[in-house]
N, C-alpha and C positions, 0 to 999 in steps of 0.2 A: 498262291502268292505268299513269300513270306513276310512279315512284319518286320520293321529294324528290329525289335527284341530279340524277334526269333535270331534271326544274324547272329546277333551279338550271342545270345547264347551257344550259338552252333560254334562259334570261333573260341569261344571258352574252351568247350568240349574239346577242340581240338586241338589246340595248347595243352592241356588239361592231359589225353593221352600221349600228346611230346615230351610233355614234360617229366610222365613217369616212364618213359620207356625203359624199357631194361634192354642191353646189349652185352650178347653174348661174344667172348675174345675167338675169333676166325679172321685167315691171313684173306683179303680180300683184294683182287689184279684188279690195274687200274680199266678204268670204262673204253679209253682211249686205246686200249692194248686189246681189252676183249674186241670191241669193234674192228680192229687193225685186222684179229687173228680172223674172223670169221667173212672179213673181203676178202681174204688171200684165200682162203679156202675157199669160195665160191670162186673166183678167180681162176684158182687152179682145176677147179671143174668148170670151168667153161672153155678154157684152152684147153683140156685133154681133151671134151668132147669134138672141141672146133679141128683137132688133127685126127682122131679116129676117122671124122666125115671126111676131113681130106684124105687120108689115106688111103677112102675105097671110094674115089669123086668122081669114080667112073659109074657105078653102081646109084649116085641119084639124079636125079631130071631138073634142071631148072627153065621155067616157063619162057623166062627172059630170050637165054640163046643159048639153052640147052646144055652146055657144060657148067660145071662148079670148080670155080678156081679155091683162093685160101677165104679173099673176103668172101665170097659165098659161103664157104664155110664156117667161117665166125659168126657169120648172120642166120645160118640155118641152128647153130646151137645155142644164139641167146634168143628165138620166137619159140626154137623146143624147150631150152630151161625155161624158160618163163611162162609155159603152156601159151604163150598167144597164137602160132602153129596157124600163120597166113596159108599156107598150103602153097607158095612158088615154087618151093624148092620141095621136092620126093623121092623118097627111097622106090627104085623102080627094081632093083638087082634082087636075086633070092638072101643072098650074104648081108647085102646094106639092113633091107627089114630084119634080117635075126639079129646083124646088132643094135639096131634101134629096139628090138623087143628086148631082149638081155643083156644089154651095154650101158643103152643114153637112157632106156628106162628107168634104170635102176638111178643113174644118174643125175638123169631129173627130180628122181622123190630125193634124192642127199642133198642140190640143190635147194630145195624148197626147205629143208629139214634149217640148213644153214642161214635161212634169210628167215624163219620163223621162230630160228630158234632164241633170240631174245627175247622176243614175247613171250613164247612160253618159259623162261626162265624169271620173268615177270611175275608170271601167275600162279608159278610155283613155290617162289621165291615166299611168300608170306605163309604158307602149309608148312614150308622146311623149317622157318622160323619158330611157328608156333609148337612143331613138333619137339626142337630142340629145347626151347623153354620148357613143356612139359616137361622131359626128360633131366633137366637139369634141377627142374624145382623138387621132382623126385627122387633125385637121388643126394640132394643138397641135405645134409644132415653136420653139425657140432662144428660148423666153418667161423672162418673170424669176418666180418663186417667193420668197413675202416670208413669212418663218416670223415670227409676232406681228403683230397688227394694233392697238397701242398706236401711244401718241401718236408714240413714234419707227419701226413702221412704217407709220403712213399718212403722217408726212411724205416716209420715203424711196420710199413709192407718188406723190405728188404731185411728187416733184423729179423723178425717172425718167419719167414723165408728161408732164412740162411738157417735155422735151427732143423728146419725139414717140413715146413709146412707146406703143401703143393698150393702153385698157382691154382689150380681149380676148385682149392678150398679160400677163395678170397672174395669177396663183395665190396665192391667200393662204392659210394652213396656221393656226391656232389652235383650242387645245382651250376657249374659249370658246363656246359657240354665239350668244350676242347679236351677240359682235363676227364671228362671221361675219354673220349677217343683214346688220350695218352694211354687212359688205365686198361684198355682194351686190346691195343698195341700190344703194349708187357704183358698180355697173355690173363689178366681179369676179367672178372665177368664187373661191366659198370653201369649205373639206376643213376639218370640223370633227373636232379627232382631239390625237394628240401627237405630233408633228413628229421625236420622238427615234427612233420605230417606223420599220423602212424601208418596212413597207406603209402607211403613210400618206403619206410621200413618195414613195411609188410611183405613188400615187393621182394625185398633183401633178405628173404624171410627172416629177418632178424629174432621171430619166436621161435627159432629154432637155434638160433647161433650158442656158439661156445664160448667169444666172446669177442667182446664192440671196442673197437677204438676210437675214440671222439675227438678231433685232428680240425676242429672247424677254426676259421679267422678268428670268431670273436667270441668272447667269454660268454655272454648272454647266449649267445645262438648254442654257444655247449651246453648250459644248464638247462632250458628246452629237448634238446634231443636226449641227455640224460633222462629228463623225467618220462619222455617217451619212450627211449628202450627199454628201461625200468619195469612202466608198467606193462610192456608188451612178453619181455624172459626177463622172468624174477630172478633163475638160475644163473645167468650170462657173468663172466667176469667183464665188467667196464672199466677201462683206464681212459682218462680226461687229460687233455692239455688245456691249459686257462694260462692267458698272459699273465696277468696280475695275481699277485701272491695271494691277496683281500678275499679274492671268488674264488680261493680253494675249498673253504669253509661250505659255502653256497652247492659246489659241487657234490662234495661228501655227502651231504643231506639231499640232495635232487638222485641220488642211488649209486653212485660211483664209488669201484672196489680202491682206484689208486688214483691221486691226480698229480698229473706234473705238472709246475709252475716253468714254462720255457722259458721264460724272460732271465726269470732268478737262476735259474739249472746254470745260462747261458753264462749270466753276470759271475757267477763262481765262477765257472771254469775260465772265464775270461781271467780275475782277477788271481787265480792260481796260478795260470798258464805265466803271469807278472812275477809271480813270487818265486815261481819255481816250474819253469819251461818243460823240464823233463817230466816232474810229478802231470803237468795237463797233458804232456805228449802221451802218457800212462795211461790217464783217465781216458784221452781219446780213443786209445787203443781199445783198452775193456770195452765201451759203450757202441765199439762196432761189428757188430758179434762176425764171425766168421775169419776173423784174421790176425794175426797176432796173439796177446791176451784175452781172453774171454772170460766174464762174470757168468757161471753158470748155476744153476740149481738141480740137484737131481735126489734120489732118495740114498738115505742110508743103506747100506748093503749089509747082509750078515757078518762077514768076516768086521765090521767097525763096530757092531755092537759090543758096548761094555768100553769100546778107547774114548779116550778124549779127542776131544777137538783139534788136538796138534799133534795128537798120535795118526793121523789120519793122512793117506801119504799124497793128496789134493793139500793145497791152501785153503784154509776152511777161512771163509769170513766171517759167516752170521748161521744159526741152526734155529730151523723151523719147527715150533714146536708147538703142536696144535693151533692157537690163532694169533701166539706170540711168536715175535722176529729178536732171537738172543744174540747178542755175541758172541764170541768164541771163545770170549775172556770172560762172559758171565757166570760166577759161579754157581746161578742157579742152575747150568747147565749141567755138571757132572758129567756123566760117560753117555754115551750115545743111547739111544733106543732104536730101536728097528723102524717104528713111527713116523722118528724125525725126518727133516729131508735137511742136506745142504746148500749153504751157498759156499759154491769156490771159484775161484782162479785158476784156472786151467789154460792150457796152449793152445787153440785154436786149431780143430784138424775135422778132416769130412765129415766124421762120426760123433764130433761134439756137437751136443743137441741140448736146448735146455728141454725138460720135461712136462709138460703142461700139468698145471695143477688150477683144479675149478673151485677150490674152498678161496674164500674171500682173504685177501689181508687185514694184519690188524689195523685200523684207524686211530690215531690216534687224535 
């Protein structure tokens, strides 16, 4: 007998493994369809059986009055599919028994297969699961983790994306359960949980990622999950959104490589879009990678060592150099290094990709 405590603790428990599920993205037919498909299939083996019998109704005996019409026929193949095998009706012909041995045999075990086979799809169903997690947790290596799956982050899933990141290098983390569904649809793998637990970023194996996007509602809740992926990959690059401009500070010191301030980003381009339609039409275009203009970064190549910045036949905006972000117009910059990387302006086309780089930015 158990106690209320015990209860209460067993319903913890079980929440508790709801709530970190991990689900992996597979197209999955609805219940309604699987069940549809597999009555037409017993269906359709039960009427082929019920015309085979009529076809040779000379060949069985009914106790009744001795012939078998079609109802006799339909009645003697759902007591054989079903094994109940009242014995009224009998294969009395040398032909009728060989096909009841080699015909409806056979077609009674496909039967049974068809009416059992949910079940066993049931029982299986949790093995395939567990298998596929394994498989996925080990080969899951230097992938990005996107904590929130709101509007700000499925777009920074779509921009990361669009550069050539494959969907099966993506983890999305939300205590949502819809918006995981969503994330699982679009072909991610999603840990429906709270992101601030390290056993839930555990789950995301976040100590392995290459790097965290942190995309949550609220500032507080970012500065928590920072401090936990932080101390779980010291290596990871983290980028933060924070509404308010105040908790950028907060973020940078809780271990975060870049934090964007969304409110503020938005209010500029708002009040630019006021002053000069086209200059925001611009910017929107750049900040949507894959179409149009594109802000990219990539490294120096041999052939630009030694040119300047405007020798350079990209739009050079800004030149990375070691843990400082120059301009193009900075004359600390001089002629290129091999080192450096760029950032440019380029046209938008399949094979523009920005280049991942895991050294932190400068903070300033």
């Amino acid at each position: 007998m158990k106690l209320p405590r015990q209860d209460a603790i067993a319903r913890q428990a079980d929440e508790h493994l709801v709530t970190h599920q991990v689900k992996l993205p597979r197209v999955v037919e609805r219940p309604l369809r699987q069940v549809a498909k597999r009555v037409a299939m017993a269906l359709a083996v039960l009427v082929g059986t019920a015309f085979i019998v009529y076809a040779d109704s000379g060949g069985y005996n009914d106790n009744s009055d001795g012939r078998v019409d079609l109802l006799d026929a339909f009645y003697y193949a759902t007591v054989t599919l079903s094994t109940t095998g009242y014995g009224d009706i009998t294969p009395v012909s040398d032909a009728a028994r060989f096909t009841n041995i080699f015909v409806i045999t056979p077609l009674r075990v496909l039967f049974l297969i068809i009416l059992v086979g949910t079940t066993l799809e049931v029982l299986t169903e949790r093995t395939r699961e567990e298998f596929r997690l394994n498989r996925w947790r080990s080969n899951l290596r230097d992938h990005t983790v996107v904590i929130g799956f709101g509007t700000k982050g499925r777009s920074a899933i779509q921009t990361v994306c669009a550069t050539g990141l494959k969907r099966e290098q993506v983890v999305v983390v939300d205590p949502s359960e819809k918006a995981i569904d969503s994330a699982t649809a679009s072909g991610y793998t999603g840990i429906v949980g709270d992101a601030t637990r390290s056993d839930v970023l555990l789950r995301a194996e976040a100590q392995k990622a290459r790097q965290i996007i942190i995309a949550t509602q609220r500032d507080d809740t970012a500065v928590l999950v920072t401090l936990t992926a932080r101390q779980l990959n010291r290596a990871a690059k983290i980028v933060a959104a924070v509404r308010e401009e105040e908790n950028a500070p907060l973020l940078r010191q809780s271990g975060a490589d870049v934090v964007i301030t969304s409110a503020s980003a938005a209010g500029r381009l708002l009040g630019l879009s006021v002053l000069s339609p086209s200059a925001g039409m611009v910017l929107e275009d750049l900040i949507q990678q894959g179409s149009g203009l594109d802000i990219v970064e990539r490294p120096v190549i041999k052939a630009e060592v030694g040119h300047g910045p405007r020798e350079v036949e990209d739009l050079v905006v800004s030149v990375v150099r070691g843990h400082r972000v120059l301009g193009y117009d900075d004359p600390s910059v001089g002629t290129l290094k091999l080192t450096d990387r760029l950032i440019t302006i380029v046209r938008a086309t399949p094979g523009t990709r920005v280049m991942p780089d895991t050294r932190p930015l400068p903070q300033d």
